[in-house]
C-alpha positions as CSV (number, residue, x, y, z in Angstrom):
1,X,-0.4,-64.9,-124.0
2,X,-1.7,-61.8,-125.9
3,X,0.4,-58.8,-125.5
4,X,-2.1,-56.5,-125.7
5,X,-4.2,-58.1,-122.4
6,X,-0.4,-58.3,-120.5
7,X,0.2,-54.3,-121.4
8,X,-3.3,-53.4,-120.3
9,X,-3.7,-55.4,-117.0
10,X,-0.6,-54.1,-116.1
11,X,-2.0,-50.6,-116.6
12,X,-5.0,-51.3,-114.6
13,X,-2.6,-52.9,-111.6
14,X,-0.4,-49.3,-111.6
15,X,-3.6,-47.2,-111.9
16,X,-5.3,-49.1,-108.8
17,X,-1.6,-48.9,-106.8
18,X,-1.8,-45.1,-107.7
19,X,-5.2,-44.7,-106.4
20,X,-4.9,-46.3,-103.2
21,X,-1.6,-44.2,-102.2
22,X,-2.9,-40.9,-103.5
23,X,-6.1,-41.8,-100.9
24,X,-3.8,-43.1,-98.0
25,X,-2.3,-39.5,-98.1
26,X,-5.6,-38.2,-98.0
27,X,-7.0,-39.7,-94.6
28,X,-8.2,-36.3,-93.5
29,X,-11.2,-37.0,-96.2
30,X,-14.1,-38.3,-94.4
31,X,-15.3,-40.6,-97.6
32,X,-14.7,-43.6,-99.1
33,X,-14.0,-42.3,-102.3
34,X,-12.0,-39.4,-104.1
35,X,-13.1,-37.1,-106.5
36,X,-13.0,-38.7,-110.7
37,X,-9.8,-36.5,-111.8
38,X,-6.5,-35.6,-110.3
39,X,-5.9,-32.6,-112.6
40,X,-4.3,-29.5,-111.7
41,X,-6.8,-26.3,-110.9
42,X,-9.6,-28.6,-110.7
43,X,-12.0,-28.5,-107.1
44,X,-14.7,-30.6,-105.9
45,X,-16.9,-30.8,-102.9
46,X,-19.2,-33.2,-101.1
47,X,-22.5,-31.1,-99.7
48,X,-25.0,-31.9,-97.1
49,X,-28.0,-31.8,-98.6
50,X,-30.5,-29.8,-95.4
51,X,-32.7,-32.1,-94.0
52,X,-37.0,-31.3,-95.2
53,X,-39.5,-29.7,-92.8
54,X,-42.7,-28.1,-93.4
55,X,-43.8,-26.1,-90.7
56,X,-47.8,-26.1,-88.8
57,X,-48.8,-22.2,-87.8
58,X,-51.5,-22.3,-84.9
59,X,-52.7,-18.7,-83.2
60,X,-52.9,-19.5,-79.3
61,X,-54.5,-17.5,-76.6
62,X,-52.4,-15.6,-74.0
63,X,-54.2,-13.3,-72.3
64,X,-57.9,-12.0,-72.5
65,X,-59.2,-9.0,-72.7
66,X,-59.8,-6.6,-70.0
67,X,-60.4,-3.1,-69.3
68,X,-58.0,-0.5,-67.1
69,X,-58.7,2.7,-65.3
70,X,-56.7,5.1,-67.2
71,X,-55.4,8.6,-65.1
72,X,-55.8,12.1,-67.0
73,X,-53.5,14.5,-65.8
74,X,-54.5,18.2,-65.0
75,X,-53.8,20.7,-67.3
76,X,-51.9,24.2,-66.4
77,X,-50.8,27.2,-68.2
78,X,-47.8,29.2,-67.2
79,X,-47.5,32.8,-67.0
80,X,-43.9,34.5,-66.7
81,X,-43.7,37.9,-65.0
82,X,-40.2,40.4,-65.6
83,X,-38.5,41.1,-62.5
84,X,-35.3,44.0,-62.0
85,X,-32.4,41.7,-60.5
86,X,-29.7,44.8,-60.2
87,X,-29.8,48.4,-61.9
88,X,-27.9,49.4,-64.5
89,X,-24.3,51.2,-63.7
90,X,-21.2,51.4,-65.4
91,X,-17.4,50.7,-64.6
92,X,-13.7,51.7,-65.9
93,X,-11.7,49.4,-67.8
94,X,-7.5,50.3,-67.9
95,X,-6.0,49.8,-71.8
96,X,-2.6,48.6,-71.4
97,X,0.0,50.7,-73.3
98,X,1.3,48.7,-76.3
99,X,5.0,48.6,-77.6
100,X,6.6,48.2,-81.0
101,X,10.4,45.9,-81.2
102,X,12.8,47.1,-82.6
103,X,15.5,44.5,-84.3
104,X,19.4,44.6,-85.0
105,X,21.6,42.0,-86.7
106,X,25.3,40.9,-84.9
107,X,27.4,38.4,-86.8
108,X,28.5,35.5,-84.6
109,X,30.0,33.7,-87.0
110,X,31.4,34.2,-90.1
111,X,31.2,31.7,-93.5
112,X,33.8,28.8,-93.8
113,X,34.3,25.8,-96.0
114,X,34.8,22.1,-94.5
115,X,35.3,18.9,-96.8
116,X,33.5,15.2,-95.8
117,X,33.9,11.9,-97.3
118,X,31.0,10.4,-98.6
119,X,31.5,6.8,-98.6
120,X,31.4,4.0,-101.6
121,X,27.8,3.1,-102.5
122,X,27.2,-0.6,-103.0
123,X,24.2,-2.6,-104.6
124,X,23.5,-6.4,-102.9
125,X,22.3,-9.0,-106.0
126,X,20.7,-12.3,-105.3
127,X,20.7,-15.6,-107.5
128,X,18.0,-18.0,-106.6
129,X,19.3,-22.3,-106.0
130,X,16.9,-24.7,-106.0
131,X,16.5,-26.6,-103.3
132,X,13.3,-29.1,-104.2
133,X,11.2,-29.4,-107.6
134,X,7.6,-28.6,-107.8
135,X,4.8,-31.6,-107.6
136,X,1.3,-32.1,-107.5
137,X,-1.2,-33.4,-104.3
138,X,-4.4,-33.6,-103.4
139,X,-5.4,-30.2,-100.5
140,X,-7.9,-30.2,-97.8
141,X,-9.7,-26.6,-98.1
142,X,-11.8,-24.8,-96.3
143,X,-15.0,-23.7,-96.0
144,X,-14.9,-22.1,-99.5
145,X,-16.8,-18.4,-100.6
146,X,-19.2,-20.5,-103.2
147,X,-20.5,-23.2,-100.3
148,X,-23.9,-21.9,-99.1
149,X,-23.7,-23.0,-95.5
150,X,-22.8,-21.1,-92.9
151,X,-21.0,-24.7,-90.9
152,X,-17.8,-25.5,-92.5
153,X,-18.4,-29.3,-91.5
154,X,-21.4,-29.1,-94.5
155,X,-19.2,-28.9,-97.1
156,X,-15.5,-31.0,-97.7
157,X,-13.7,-29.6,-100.9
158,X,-10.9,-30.6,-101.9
159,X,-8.3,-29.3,-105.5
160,X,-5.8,-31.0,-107.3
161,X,-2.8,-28.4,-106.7
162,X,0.6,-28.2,-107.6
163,X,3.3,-27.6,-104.9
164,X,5.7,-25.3,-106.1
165,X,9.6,-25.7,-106.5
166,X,11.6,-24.4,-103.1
167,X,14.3,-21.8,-103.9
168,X,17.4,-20.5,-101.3
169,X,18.1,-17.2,-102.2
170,X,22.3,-16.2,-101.5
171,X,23.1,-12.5,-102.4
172,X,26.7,-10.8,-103.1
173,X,27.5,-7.2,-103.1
174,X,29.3,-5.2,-106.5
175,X,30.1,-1.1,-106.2
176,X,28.2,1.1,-108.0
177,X,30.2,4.6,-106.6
178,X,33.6,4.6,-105.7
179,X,34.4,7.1,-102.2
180,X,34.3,10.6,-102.9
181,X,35.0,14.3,-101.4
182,X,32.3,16.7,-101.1
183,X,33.4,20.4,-100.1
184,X,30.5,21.9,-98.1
185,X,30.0,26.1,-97.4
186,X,28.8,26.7,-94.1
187,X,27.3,30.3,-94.2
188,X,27.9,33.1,-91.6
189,X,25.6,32.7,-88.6
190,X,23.9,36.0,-87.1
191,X,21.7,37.0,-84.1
192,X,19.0,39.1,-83.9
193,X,19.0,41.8,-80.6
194,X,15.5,42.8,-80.5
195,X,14.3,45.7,-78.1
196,X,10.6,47.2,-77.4
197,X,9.7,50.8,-77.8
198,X,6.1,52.1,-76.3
199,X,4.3,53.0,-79.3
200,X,0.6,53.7,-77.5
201,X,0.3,55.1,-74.1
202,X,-2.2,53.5,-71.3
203,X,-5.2,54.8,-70.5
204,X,-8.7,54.4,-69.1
205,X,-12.4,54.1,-70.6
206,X,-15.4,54.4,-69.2
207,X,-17.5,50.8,-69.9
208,X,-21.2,51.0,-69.3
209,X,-23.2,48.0,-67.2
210,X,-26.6,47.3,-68.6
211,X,-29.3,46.4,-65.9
212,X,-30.1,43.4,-65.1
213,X,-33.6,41.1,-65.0
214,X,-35.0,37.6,-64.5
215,X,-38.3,36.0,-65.6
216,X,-40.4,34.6,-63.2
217,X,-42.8,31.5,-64.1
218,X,-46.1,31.0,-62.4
219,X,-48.2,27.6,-63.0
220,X,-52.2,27.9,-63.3
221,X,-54.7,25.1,-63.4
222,X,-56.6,25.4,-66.8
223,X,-58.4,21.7,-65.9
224,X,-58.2,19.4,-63.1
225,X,-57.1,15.9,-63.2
226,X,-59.9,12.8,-64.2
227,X,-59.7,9.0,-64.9
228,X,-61.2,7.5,-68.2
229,X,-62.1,3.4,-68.7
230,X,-59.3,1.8,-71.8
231,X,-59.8,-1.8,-73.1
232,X,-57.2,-4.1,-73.5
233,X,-57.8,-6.1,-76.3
234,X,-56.6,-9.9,-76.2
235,X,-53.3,-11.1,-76.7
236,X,-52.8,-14.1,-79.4
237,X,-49.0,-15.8,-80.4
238,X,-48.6,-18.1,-83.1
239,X,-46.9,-21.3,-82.6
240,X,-45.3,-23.1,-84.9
241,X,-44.3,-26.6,-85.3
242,X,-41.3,-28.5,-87.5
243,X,-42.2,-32.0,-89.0
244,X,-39.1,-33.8,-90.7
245,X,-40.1,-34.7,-94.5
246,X,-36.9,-36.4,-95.4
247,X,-33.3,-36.7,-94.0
248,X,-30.6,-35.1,-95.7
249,X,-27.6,-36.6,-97.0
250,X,-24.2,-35.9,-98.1
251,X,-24.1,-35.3,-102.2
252,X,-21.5,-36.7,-104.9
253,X,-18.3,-35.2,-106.1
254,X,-19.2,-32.5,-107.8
255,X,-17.3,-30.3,-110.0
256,X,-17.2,-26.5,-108.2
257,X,-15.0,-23.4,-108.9
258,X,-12.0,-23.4,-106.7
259,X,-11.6,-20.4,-104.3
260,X,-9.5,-18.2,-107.3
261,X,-11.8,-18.4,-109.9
262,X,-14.5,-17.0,-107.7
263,X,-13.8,-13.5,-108.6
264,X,-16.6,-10.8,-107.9
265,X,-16.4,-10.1,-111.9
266,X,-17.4,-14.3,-112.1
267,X,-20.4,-13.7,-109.2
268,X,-21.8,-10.5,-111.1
269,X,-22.6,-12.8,-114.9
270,X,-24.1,-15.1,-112.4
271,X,-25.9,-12.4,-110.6
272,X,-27.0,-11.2,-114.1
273,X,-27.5,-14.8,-115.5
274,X,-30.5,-15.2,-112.4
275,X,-32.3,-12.0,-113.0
276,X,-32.2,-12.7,-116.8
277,X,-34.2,-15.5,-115.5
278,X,-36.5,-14.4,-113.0
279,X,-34.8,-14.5,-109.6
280,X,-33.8,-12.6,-107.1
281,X,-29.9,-12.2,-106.2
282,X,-30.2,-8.8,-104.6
283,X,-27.7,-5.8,-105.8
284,X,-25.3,-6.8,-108.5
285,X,-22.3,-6.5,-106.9
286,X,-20.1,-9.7,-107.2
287,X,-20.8,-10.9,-103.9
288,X,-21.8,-14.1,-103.4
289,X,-24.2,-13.2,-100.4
290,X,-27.1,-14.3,-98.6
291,X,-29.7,-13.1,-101.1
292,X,-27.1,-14.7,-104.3
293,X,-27.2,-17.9,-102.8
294,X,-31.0,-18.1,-102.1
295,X,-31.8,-17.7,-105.6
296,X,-28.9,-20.2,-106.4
297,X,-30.5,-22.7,-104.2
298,X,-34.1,-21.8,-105.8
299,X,-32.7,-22.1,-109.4
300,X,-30.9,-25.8,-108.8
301,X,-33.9,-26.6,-107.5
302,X,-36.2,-25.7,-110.1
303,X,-33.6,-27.2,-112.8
304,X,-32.9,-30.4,-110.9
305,X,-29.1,-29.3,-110.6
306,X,-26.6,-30.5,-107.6
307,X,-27.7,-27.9,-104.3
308,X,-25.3,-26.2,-102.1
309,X,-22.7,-24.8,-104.1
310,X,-21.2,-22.6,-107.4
311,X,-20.9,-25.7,-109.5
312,X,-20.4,-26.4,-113.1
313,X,-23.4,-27.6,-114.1
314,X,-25.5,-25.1,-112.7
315,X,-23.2,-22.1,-114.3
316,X,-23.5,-24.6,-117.7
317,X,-27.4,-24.3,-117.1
318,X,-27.0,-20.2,-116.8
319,X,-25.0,-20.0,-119.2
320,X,-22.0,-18.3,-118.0
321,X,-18.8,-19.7,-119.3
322,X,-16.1,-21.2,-116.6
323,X,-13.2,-19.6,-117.8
């Protein structure tokens, strides 16, 4: 038998056995099928594709039009007239005497010295033991920032990620500063005796009380009430009607930017790359919002490019770079 056909159908009978366990670990993916590589940083996502519908507008009678007795209101003026409340007159107001303190200084305590022990200082280090190696599996994500549909069920993503290695951390501690004595002055303590002194005398002013008035308002008729004939004009509403064109489907795998390349820098060139070319994505701000992913939708559809989410063909076809 030829070596060369032995190495090779042994190849193909590992790659199949690979396959089929990498999919049996992935039973939480609603498909058939798994996306064409299994390299690290690399996403993918299956998309509903909306059903079609084009919409009938037809304008539809309410109510008709009528006519309605409409009420005028009279009209009146209002004259104000100054009335005395109470006269003016005047009262006497009693200025409290004020008073200046006087302060004196009495020692309480005088200074000492006192000696404390400041303990050792010590510094806790770590070492890192590895507990289980890194690998490499297939994740479940979801809904990601570059799917255009609001319903996380529209959209299955899944990236090739690696699993990091699992570390135990043990720590130990080593002195940095032995004990030590530390002399501390305590200064002398005094109080303050504090006593007031009149410095104004009291006395009493004379405070005048300005009369006092009130408006009075009077109402006048200017024109008495009448009624006038309105016309209600007819009231229309337009219906509208959905027709299913075609029934959407669920797309291929196809190639998207996982959640961490999705930076706001990454959504601003694509912003940029869609004005450039005559569409709409709102502010350039780097956020892949409502208005961004209209004109996304508008541009794959105009280019014939796979609908629903950032993907690398359509950035290829904008030309911003992936990296």
């Amino acid at each position: 038998m030829n070596k060369d056909v032995t190495f090779k159908s042994i190849s193909t009978f590992l790659f199949l056995l690979f396959a089929a366990t990498v999919f049996s670990q992935n039973t939480d993916i609603p498909f058939g099928d798994l996306p064409p590589t299994n390299e690290f940083g690399k996403c993918y996502a299956k998309c509903r594709q909306p059903d079609t519908y084009e919409t009938v507008t037809k304008s539809v009678l309410v109510k008709e039009a009528s006519t309605k007795l409409v009420k005028v209101p009279a009209v009146y003026e209002t004259k104000y007239e100054k009335v005395l409340v109470k006269e003016a007159s005047k009262t006497y107001k009693v200025i409290p005497a004020t008073y200046r303190t006087v302060t004196e200084k009495i020692l309480v305590t005088p200074e000492k010295k006192t000696v404390r022990t400041v303990p050792a200082k010590f510094e806790t280090k770590t070492r890192r033991i590895l507990v289980s190696e890194a690998r490499g599996e297939w994740v479940k994500k979801k809904k990601e920032p570059n799917c255009f549909s609001e319903n996380p069920d529209d959209c299955f993503i899944v990236c090739y990620e690696e699993v990091p290695a699992v570390y135990r951390t043990e720590t130990y501690q080593v002195m940095t500063e032995p004990a030590r004595t530390i002399e501390d002055y305590i200064p002398a303590k005094y109080k303050t005796v504090t006593r007031k002194v009149v410095d104004r005398e009291a006395s009493v002013v004379e405070v005048p009380i300005d009369a006092v008035y009130k408006t009075i308002a009077t109402k006048v008729l200017v024109s008495p009430a009448t009624t006038r004939e309105e016309t209600i004009p007819a009231v229309y509403k337009d219906v509208k009607e959905r027709r299913l064109v075609s029934k959407g489907t669920f797309s291929v795998w196809t190639e998207i930017l996982c959640a961490s390349q999705t930076t706001s820098s990454k959504v601003r060139k694509v912003q940029r790359a869609l004005k450039a070319r005559g569409y709409n994505p709102g502010p350039i701000d780097g956020v892949l919002g409502i208005q961004t992913q209209t004109a996304l939708k508008q541009f794959q559809n105009d280019n014939g490019l796979p609908l629903g989410n950032l993907n690398l063909k359509t950035l290829k076809e904008l030309g911003v770079e992936v990296n």
